[in-house]
C-alpha positions as CSV (number, residue, x, y, z in Angstrom):
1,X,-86.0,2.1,-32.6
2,X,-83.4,2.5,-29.8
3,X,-80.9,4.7,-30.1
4,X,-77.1,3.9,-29.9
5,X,-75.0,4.7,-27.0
6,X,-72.3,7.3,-27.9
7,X,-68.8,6.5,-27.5
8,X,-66.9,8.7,-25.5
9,X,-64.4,11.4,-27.0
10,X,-60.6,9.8,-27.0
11,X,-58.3,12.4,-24.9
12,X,-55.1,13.0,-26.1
13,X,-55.0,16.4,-28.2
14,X,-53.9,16.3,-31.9
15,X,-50.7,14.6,-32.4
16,X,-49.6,16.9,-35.2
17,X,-47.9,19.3,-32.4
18,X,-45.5,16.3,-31.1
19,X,-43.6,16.5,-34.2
20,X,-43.0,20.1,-33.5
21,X,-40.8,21.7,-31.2
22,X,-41.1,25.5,-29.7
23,X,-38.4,27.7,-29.7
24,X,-38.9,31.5,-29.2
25,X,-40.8,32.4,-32.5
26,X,-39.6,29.7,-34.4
27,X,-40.3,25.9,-34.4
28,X,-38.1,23.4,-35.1
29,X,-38.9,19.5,-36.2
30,X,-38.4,16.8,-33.9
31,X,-38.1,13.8,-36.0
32,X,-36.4,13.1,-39.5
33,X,-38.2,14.1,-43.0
34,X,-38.4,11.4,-46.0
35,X,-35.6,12.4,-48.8
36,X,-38.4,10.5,-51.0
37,X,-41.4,12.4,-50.1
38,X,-40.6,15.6,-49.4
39,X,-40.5,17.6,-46.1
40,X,-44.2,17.5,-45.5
41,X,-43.7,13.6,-44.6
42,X,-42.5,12.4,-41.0
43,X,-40.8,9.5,-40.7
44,X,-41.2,7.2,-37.9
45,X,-38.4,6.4,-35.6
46,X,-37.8,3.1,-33.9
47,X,-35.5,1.1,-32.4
48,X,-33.0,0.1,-34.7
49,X,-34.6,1.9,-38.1
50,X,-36.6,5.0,-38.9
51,X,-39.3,4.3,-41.6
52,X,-41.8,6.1,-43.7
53,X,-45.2,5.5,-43.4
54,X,-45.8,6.6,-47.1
55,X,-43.7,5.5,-49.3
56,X,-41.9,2.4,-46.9
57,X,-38.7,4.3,-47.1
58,X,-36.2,2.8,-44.5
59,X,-32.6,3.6,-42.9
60,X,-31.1,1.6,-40.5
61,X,-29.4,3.1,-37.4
62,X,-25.7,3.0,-37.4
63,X,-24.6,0.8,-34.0
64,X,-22.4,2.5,-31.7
C-alpha cells in the first residue's frame, strides 16, 4: 500500500490574537462583540455591515 503524501503545515499563526490588541498589561479588543451572544462572540466587520457569524446578527454602518 503506498503511503499518502503529507500536506504541508499552513503558515499564518493562530488568528485568535488579531482580535486582540496589546497595551501595557492590559489588552484591549479590536473589533465589535454581538449584544446577542455575549462578549465571548466577535463579529465580523465589512464594508458597509458588521455581522455575526453565530447567531446572523447584523448592523449596518451609518454613511457619513
Amino acid at each position: 500500500m503506498a503511503e499518502k503524501d503529507k500536506k504541508p503545515a499552513k503558515k499564518g499563526g493562530n488568528r485568535v490574537y488579531q482580535n486582540y490588541a496589546a497595551s501595557g498589561q492590559r489588552l484591549e479588543r479590536k473589533n465589535k462583540t454581538c449584544p446577542k451572544c455575549g462578549p465571548s462572540v466577535f463579529m465580523a466587520m465589512h464594508r458597509d455591515r458588521v455581522t455575526c457569524g453565530k447567531c446572523r446578527y447584523m448592523e449596518m454602518k451609518r454613511k457619513e
